[in-house]
PDB file of N, CA, C and O in Angstrom, chain B, residues numbered from 101:
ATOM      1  N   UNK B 101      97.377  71.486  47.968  1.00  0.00           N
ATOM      2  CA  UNK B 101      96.281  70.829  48.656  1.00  0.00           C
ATOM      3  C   UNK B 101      94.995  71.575  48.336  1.00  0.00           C
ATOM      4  O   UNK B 101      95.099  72.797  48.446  1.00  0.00           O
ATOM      5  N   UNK B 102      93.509  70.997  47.874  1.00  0.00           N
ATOM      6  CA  UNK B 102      92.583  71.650  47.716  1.00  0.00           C
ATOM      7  C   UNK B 102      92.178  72.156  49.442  1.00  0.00           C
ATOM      8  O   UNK B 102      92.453  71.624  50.518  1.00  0.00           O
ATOM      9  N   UNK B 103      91.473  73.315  49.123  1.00  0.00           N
ATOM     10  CA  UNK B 103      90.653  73.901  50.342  1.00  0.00           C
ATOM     11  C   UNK B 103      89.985  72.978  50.991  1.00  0.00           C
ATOM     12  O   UNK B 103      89.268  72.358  50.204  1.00  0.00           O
ATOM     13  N   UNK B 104      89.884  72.554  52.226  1.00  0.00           N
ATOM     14  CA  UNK B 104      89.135  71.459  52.854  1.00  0.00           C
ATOM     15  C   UNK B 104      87.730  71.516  52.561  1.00  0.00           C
ATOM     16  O   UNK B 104      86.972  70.585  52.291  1.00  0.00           O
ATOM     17  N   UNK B 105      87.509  72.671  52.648  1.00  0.00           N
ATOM     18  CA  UNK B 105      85.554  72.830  51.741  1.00  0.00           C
ATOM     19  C   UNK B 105      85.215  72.199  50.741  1.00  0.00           C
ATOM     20  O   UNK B 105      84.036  72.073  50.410  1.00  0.00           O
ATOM     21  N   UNK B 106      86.310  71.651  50.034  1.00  0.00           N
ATOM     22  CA  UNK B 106      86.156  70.972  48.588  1.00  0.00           C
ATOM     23  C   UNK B 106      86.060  69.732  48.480  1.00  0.00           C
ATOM     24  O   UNK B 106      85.533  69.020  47.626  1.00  0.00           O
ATOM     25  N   UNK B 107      86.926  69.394  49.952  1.00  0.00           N
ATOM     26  CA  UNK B 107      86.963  68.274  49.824  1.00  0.00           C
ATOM     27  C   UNK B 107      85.632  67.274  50.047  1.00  0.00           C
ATOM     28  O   UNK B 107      85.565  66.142  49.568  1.00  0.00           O
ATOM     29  N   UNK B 108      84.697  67.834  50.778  1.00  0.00           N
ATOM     30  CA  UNK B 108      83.078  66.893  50.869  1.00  0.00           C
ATOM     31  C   UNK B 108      83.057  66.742  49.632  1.00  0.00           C
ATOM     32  O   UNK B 108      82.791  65.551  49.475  1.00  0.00           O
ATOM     33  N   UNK B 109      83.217  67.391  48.293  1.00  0.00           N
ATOM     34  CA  UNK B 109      82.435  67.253  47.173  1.00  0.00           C
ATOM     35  C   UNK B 109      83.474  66.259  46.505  1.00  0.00           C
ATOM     36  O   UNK B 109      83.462  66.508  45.299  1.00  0.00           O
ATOM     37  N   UNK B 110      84.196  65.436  46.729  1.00  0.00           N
ATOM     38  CA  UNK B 110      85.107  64.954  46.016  1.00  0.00           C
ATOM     39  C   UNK B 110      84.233  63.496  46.149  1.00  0.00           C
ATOM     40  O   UNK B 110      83.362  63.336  47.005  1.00  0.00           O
ATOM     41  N   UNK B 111      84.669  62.331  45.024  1.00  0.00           N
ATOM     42  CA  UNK B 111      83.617  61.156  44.717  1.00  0.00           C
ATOM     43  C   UNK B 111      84.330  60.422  45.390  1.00  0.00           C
ATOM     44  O   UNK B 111      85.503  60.741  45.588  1.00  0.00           O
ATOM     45  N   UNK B 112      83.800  59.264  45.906  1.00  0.00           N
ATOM     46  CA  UNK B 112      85.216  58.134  47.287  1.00  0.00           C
ATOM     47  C   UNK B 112      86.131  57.184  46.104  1.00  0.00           C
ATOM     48  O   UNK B 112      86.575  56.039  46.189  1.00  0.00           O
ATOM     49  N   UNK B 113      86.175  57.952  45.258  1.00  0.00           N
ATOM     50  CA  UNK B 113      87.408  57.278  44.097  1.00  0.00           C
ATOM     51  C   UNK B 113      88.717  58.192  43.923  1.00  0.00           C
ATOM     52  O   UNK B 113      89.856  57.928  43.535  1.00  0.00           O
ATOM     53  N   UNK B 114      88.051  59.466  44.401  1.00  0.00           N
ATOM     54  CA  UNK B 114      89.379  60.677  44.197  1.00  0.00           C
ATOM     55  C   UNK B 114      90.863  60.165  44.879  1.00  0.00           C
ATOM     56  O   UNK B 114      91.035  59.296  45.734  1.00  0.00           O
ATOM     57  N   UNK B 115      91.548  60.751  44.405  1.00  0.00           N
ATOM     58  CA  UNK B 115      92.583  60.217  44.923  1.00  0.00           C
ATOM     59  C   UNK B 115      93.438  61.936  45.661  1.00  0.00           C
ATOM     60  O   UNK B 115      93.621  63.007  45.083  1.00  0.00           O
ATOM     61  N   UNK B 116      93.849  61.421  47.422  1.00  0.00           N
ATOM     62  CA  UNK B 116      94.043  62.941  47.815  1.00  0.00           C
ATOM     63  C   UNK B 116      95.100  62.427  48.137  1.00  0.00           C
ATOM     64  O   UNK B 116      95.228  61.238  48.428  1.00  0.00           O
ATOM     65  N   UNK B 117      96.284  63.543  48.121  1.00  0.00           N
ATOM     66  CA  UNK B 117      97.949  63.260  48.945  1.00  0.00           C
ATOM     67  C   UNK B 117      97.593  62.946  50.416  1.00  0.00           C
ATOM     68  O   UNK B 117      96.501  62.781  50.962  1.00  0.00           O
ATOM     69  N   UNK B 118      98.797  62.916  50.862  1.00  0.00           N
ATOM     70  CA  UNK B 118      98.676  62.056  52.190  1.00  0.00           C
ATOM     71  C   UNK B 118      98.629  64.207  53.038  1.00  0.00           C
ATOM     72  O   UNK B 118      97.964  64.549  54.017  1.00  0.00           O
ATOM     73  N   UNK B 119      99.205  64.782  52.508  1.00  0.00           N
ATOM     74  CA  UNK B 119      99.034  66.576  53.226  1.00  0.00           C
ATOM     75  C   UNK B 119      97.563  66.404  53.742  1.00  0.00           C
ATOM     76  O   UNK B 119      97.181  66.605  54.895  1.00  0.00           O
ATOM     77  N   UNK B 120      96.849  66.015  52.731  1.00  0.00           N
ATOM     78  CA  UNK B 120      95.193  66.266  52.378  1.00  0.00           C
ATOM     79  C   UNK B 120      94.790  65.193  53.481  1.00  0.00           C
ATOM     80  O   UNK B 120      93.878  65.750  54.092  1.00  0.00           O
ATOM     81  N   UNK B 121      94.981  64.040  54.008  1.00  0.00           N
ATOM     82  CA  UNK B 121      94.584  63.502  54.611  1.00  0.00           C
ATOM     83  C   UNK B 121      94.873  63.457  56.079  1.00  0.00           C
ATOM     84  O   UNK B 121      94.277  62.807  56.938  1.00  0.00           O
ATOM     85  N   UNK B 122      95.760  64.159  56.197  1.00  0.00           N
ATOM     86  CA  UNK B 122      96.742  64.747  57.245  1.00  0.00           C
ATOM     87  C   UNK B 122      95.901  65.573  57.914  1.00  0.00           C
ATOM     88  O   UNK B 122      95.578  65.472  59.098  1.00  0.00           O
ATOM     89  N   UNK B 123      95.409  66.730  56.808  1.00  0.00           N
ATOM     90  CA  UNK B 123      94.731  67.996  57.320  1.00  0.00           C
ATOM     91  C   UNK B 123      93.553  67.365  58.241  1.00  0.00           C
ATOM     92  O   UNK B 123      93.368  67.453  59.455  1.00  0.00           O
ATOM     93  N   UNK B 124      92.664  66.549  57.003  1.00  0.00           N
ATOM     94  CA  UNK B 124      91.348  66.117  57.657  1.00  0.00           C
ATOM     95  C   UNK B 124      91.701  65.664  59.188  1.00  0.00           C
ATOM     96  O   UNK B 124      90.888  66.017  60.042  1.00  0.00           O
ATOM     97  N   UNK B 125      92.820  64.929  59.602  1.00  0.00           N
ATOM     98  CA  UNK B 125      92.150  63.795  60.858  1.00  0.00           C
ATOM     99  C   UNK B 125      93.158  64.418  61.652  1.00  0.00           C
ATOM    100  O   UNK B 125      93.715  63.813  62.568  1.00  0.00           O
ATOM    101  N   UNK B 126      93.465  65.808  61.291  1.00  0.00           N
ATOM    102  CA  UNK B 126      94.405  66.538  62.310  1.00  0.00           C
ATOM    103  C   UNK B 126      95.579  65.925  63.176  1.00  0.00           C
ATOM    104  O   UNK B 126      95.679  65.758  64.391  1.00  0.00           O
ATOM    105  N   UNK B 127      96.558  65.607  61.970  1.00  0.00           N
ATOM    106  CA  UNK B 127      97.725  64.601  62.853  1.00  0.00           C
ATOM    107  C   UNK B 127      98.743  65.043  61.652  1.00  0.00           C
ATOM    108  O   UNK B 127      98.343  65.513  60.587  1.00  0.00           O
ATOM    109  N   UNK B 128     100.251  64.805  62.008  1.00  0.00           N
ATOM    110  CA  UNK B 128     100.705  64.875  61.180  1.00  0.00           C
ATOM    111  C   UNK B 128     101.063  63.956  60.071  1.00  0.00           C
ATOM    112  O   UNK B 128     100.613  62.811  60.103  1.00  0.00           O
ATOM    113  N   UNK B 129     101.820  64.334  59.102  1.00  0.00           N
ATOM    114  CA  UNK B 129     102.043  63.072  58.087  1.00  0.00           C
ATOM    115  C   UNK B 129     102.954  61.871  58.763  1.00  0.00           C
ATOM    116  O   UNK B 129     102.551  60.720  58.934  1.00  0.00           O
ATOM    117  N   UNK B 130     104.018  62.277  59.047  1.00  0.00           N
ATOM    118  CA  UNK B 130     104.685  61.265  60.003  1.00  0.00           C
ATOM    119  C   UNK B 130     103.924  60.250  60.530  1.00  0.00           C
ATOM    120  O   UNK B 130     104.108  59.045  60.356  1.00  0.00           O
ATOM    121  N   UNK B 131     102.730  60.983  61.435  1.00  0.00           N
ATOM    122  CA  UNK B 131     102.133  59.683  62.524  1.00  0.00           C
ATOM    123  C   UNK B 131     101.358  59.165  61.668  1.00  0.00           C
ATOM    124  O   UNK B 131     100.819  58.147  62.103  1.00  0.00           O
ATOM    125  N   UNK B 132     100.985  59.522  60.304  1.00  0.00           N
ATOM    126  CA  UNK B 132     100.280  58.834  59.514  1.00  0.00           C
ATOM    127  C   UNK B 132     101.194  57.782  58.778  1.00  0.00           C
ATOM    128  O   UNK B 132     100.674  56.681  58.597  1.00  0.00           O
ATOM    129  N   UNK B 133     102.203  57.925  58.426  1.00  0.00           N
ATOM    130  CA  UNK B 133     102.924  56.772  57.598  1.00  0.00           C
ATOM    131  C   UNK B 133     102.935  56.099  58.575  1.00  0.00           C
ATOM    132  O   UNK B 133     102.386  55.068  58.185  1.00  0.00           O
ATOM    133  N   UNK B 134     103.246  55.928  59.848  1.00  0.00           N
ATOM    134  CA  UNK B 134     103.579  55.074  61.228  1.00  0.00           C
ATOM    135  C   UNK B 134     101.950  54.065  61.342  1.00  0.00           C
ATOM    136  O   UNK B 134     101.700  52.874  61.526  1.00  0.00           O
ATOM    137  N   UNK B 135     101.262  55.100  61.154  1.00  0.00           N
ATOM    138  CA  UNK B 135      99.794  54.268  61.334  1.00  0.00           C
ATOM    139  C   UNK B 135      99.863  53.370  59.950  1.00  0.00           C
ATOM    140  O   UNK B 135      99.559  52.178  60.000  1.00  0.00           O
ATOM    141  N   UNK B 136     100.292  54.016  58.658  1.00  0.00           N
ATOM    142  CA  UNK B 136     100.107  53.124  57.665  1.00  0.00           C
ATOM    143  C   UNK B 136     100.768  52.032  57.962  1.00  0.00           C
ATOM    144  O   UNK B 136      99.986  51.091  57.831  1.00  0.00           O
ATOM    145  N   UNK B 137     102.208  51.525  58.422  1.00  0.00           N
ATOM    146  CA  UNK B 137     102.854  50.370  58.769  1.00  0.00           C
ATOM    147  C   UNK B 137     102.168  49.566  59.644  1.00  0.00           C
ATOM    148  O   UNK B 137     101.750  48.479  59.246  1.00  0.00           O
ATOM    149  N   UNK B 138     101.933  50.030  61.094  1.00  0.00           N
ATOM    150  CA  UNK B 138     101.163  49.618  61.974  1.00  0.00           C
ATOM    151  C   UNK B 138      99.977  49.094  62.210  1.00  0.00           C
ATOM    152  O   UNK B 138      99.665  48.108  62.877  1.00  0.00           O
ATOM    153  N   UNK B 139      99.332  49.857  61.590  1.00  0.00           N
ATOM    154  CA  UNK B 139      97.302  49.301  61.637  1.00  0.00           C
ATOM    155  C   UNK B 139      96.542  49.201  60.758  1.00  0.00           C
ATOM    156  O   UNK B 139      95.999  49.998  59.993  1.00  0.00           O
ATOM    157  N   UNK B 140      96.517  47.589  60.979  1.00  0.00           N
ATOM    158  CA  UNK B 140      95.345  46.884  59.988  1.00  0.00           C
ATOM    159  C   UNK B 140      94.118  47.387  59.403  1.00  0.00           C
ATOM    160  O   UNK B 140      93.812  46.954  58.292  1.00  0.00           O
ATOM    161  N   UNK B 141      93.663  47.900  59.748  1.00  0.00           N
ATOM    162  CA  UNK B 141      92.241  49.095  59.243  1.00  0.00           C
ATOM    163  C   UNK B 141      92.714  50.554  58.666  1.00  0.00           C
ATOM    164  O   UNK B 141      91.873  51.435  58.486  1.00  0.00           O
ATOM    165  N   UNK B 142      94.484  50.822  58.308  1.00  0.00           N
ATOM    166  CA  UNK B 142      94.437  52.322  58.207  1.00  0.00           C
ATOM    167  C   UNK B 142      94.133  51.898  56.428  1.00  0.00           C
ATOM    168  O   UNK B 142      94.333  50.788  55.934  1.00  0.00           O
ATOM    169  N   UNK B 143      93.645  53.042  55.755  1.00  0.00           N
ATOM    170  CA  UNK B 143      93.907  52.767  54.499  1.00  0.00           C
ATOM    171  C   UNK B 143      94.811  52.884  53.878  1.00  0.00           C
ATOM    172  O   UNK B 143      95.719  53.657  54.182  1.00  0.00           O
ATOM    173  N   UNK B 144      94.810  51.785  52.318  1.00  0.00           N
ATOM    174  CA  UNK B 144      95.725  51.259  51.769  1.00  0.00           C
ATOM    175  C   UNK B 144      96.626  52.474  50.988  1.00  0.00           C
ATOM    176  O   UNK B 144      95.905  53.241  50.349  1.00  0.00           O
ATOM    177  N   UNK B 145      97.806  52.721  50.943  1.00  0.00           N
ATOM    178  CA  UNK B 145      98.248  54.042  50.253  1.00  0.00           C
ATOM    179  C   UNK B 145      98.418  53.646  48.604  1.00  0.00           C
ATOM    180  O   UNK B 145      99.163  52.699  48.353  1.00  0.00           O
ATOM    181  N   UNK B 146      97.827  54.261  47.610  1.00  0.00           N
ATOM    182  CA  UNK B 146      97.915  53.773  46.022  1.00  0.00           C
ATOM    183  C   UNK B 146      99.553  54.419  45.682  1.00  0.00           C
ATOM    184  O   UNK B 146      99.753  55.572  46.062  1.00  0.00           O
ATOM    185  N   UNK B 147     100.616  53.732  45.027  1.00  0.00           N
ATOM    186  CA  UNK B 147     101.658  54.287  45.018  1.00  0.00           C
ATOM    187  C   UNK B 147     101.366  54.376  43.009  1.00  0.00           C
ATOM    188  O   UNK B 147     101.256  53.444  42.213  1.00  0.00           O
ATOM    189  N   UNK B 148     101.319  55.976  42.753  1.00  0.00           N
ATOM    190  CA  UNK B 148     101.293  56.291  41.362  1.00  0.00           C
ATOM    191  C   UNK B 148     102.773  56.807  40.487  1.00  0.00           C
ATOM    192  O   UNK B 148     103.000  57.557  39.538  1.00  0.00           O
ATOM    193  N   UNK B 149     103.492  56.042  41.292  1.00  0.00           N
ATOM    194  CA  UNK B 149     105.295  56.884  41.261  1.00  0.00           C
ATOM    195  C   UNK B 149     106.259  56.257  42.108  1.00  0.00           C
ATOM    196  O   UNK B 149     105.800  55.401  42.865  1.00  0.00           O
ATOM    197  N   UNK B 150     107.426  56.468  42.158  1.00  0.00           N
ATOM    198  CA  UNK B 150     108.585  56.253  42.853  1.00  0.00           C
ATOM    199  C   UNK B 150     108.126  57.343  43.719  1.00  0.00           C
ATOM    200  O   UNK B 150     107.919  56.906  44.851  1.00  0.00           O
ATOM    201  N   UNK B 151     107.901  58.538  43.617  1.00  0.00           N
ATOM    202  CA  UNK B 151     107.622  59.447  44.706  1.00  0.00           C
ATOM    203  C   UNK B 151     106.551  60.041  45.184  1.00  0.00           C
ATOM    204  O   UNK B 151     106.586  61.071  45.858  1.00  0.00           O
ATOM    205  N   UNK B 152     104.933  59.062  44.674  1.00  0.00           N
ATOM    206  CA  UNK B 152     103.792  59.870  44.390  1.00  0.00           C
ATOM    207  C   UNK B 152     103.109  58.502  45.032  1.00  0.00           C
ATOM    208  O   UNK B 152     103.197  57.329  44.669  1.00  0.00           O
ATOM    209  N   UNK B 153     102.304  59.195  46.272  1.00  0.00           N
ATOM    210  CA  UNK B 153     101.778  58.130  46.894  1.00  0.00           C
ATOM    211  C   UNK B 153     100.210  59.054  47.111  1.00  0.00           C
ATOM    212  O   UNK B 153     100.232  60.157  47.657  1.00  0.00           O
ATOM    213  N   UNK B 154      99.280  58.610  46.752  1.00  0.00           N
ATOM    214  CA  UNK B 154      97.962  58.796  46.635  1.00  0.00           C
ATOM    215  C   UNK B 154      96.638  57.669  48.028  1.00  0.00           C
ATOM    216  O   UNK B 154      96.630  56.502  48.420  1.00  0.00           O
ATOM    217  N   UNK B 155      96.000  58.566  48.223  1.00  0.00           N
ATOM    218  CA  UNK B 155      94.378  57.529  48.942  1.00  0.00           C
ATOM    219  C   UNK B 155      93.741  57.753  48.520  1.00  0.00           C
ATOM    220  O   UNK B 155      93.639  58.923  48.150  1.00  0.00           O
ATOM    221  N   UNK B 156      92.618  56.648  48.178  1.00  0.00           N
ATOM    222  CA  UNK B 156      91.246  56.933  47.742  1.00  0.00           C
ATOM    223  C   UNK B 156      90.236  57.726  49.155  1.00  0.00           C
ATOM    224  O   UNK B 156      90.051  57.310  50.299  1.00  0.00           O
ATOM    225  N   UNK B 157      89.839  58.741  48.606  1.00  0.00           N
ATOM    226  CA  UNK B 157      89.219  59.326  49.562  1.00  0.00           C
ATOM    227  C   UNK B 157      88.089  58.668  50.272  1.00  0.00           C
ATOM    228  O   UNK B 157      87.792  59.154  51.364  1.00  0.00           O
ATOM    229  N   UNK B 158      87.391  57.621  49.833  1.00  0.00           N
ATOM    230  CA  UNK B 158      86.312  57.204  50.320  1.00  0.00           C
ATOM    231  C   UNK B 158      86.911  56.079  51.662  1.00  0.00           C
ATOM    232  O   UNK B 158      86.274  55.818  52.682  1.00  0.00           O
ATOM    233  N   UNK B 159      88.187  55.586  51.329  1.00  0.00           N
ATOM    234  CA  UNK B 159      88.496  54.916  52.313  1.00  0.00           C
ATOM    235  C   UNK B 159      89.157  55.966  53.432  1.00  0.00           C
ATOM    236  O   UNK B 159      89.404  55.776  54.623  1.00  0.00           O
ATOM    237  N   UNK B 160      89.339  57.085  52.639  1.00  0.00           N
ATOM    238  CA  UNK B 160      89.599  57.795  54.320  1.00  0.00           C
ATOM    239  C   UNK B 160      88.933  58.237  55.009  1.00  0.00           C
ATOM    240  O   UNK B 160      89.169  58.548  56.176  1.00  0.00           O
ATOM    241  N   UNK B 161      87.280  58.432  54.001  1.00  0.00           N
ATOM    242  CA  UNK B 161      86.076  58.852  54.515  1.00  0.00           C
ATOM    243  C   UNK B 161      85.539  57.527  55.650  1.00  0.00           C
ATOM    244  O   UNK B 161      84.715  57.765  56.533  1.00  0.00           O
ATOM    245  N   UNK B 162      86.074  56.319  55.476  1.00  0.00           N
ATOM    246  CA  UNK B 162      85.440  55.490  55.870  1.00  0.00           C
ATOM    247  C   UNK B 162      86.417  55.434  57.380  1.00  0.00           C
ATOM    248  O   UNK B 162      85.869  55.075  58.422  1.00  0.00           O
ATOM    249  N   UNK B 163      87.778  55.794  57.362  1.00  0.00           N
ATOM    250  CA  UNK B 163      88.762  55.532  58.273  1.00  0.00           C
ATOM    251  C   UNK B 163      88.640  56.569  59.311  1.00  0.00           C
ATOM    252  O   UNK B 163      89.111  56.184  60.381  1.00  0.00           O
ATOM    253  N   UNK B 164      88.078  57.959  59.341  1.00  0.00           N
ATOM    254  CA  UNK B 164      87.732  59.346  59.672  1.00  0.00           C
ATOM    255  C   UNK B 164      86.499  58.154  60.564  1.00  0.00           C
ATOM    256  O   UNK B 164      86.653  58.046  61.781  1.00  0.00           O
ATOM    257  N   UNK B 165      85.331  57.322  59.877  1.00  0.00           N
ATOM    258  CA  UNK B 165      83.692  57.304  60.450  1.00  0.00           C
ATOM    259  C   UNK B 165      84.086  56.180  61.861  1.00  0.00           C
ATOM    260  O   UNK B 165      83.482  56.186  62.934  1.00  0.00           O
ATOM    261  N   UNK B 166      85.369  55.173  61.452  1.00  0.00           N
ATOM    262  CA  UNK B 166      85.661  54.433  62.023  1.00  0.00           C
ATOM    263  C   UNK B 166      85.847  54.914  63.527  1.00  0.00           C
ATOM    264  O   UNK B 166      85.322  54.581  64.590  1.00  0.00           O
ATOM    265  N   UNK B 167      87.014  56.026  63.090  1.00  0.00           N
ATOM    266  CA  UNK B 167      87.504  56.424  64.044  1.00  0.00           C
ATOM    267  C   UNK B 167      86.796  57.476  65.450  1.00  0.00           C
ATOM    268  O   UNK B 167      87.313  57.839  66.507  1.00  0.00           O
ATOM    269  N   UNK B 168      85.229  57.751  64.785  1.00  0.00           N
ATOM    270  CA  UNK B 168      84.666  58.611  65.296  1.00  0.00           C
ATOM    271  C   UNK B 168      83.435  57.776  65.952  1.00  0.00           C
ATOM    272  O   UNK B 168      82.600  58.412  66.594  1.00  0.00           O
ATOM    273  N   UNK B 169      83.300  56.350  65.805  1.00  0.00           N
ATOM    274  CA  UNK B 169      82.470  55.726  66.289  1.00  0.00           C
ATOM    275  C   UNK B 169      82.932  55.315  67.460  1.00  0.00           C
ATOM    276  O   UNK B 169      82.229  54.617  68.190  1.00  0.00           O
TER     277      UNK B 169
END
């Protein structure tokens, strides 16, 4: 996982593991796959593999602004 400091500088095309997105919105991965099934607004997971599941960071940037409004 990059250092969370790094992560502001990343472009909203990057693509971060679900650890990385985990860290940001302080939950675990679990309740995050549960949210991915569940809710219409979570973002979409890019599957780059049978075992390699990727987000575009800008939609988690956008899912983080959602959630804080």
């Amino acid at each position: 996982m990059k250092d969370l400091r790094e992560i502001d500088n990343l472009p909203d095309g990057a693509l971060v593991p679900i650890k990385t997105f985990a860290a940001l919105v302080g939950q675990g991965v679990s309740t995050l796959w549960r949210k991915a099934q569940n809710e219409s607004d979570f973002p979409r997971p890019i599957r780059l593999g049978a075992r390699c599941t990727r987000f575009r960071m800008g939609d988690v940037r956008a899912y983080i602004e959602r959630r804080a409004a």
